[in-house]
C-alpha positions as CSV (number, residue, x, y, z in Angstrom):
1,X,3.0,38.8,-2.2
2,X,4.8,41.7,-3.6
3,X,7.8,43.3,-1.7
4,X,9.6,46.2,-1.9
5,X,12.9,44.6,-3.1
6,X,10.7,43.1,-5.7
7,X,9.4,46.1,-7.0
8,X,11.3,48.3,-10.1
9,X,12.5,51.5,-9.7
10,X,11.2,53.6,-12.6
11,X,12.6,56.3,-14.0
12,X,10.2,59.4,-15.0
13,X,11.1,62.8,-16.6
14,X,9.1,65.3,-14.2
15,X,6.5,65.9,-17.0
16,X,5.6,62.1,-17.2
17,X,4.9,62.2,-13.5
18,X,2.9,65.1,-13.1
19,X,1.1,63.3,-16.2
20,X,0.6,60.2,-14.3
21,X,-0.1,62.1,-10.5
22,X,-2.8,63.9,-11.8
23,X,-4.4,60.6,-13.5
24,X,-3.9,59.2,-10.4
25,X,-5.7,62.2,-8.8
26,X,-8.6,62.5,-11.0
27,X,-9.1,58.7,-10.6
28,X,-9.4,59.0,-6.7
29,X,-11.6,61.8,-7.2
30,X,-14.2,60.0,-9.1
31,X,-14.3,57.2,-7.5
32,X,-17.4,58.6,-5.3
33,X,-19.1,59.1,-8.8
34,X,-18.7,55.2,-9.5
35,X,-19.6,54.3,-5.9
36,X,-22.9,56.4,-6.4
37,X,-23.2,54.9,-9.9
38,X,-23.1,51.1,-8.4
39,X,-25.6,52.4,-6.1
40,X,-28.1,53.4,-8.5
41,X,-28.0,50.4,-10.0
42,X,-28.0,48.0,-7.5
43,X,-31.5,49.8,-6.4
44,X,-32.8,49.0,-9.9
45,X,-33.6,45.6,-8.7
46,X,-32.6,42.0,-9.2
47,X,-28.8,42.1,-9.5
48,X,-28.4,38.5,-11.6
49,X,-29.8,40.3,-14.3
50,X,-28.8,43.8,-13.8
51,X,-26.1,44.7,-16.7
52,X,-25.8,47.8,-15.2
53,X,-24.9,46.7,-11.8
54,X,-22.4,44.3,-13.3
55,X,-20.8,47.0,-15.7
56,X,-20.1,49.9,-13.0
57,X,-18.9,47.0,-10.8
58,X,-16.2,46.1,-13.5
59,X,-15.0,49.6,-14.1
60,X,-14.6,50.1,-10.4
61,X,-12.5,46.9,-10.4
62,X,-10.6,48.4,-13.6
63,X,-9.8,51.7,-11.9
64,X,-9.5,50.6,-8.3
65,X,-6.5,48.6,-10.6
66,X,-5.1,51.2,-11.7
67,X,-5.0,53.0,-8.8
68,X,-2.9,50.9,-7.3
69,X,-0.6,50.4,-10.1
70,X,-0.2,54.3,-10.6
71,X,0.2,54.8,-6.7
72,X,3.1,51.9,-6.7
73,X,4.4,53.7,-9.9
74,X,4.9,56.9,-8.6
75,X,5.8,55.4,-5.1
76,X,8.9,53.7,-6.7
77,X,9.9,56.5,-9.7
78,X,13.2,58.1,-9.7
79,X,12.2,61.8,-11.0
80,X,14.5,63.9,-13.1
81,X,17.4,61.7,-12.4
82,X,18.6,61.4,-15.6
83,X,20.9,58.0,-16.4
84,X,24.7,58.6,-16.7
85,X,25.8,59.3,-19.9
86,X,28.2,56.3,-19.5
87,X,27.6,54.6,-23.3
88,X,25.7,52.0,-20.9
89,X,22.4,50.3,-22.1
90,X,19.8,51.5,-19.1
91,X,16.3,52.0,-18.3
92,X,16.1,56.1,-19.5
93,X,18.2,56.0,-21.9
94,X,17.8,56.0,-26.2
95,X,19.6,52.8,-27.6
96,X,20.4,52.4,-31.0
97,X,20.7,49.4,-32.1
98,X,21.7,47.4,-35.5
99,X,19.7,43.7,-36.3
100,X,22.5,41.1,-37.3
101,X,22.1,40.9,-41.4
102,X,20.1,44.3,-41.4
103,X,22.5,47.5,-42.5
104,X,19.8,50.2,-41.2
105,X,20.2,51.5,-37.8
106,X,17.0,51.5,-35.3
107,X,16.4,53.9,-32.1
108,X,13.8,52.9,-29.0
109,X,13.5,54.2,-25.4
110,X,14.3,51.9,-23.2
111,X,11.5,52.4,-20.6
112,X,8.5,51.4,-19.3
113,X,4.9,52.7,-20.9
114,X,4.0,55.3,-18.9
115,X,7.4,56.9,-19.5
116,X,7.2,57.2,-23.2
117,X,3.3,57.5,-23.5
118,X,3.7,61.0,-25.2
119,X,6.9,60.7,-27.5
120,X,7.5,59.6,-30.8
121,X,10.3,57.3,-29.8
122,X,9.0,53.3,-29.9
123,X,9.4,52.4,-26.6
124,X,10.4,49.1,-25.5
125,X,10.5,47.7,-21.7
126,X,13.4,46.6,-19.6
127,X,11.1,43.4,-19.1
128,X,10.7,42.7,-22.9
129,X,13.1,40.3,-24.4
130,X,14.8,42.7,-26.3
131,X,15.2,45.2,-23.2
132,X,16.5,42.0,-21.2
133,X,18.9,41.3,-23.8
134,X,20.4,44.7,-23.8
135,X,20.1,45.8,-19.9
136,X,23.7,46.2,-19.1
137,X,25.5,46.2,-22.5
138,X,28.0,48.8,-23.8
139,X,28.6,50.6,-27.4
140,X,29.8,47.5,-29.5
141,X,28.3,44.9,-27.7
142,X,26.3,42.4,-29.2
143,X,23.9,40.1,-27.5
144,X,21.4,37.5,-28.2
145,X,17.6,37.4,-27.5
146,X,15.0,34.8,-28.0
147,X,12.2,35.4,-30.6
148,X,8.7,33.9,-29.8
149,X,9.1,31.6,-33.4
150,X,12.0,30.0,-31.3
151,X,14.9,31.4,-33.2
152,X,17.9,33.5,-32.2
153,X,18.6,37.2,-32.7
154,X,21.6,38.9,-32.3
155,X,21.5,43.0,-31.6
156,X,24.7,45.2,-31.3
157,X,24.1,48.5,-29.3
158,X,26.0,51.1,-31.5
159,X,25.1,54.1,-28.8
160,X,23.0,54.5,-25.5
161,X,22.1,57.9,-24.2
162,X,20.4,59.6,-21.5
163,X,16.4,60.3,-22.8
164,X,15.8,64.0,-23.1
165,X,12.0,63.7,-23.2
């Protein structure tokens, strides 16, 4: 069972959710176009052997999903409120960061999907180990992440700032 407290606030420029509203919108309004759709289908006959039948049943279960995802998204954002400009590693802000043993400098928002669907900026979640990792630090910090082969990074944040979009 999911509960509010366990639900994340996300934070969305106002262009990424008027992006995602109006998915959301078109997605309720088609749904009578699936529902007809199954409909047809289902009247084509035997249903154990009715790809079609099985198919539009799938996509409704795939969109009904994301309905619901969408609608808790946009339930939970934070619009417009931009992150302090504290040197603070936060969801909504740009991190650079520098790889122990590397000398180039990388930059990623650090955000969920939805948020950075449009930019050019890789975007890396809060949830990802490298977003856990870095939630919380400040310029200089360096902390240590597990990589899926088992061994240990370390990653200094040399600057975090408030994502423009």
């Amino acid at each position: 069972m999911v509960t509010v407290s366990d639900t994340q606030v996300t934070w969305l420029t106002q262009e990424a959710y008027g992006r995602l509203k109006q998915e959301l919108d078109e997605l309720i309004a088609n749904r009578p176009v699936l529902a007809e759709k199954i409909n047809t289908s289902r009247e084509e006959g035997d249903l154990k052997e009715n790809g079609g039948y099985h198919a539009a049943r799938e996509e409704q279960g795939q969109k009904e999903a994301r309905i619901r995802h969408l609608q808790e998204l946009l339930r939970n954002a934070k619009v417009g409120e931009a992150p302090r400009n504290d040197g603070l590693a936060e969801p909504g802000k740009v991190l650079t960061i520098r790889y122990e043993g590397d000398d180039q400098d990388e930059k990623f928002l650090l955000a969920t999907r939805e948020e950075g669907a449009e930019g050019e900026l890789e975007v890396y979640s809060p949830e990802s180990p490298l977003g856990k990792a870095l939630l919380g630090a400040k310029e200089g910090e360096t902390r240590s992440y597990e990589l899926p082969n088992g061994s240990t990074q370390k990653v200094t944040l040399v600057k975090a700032v408030p994502y423009s979009g």
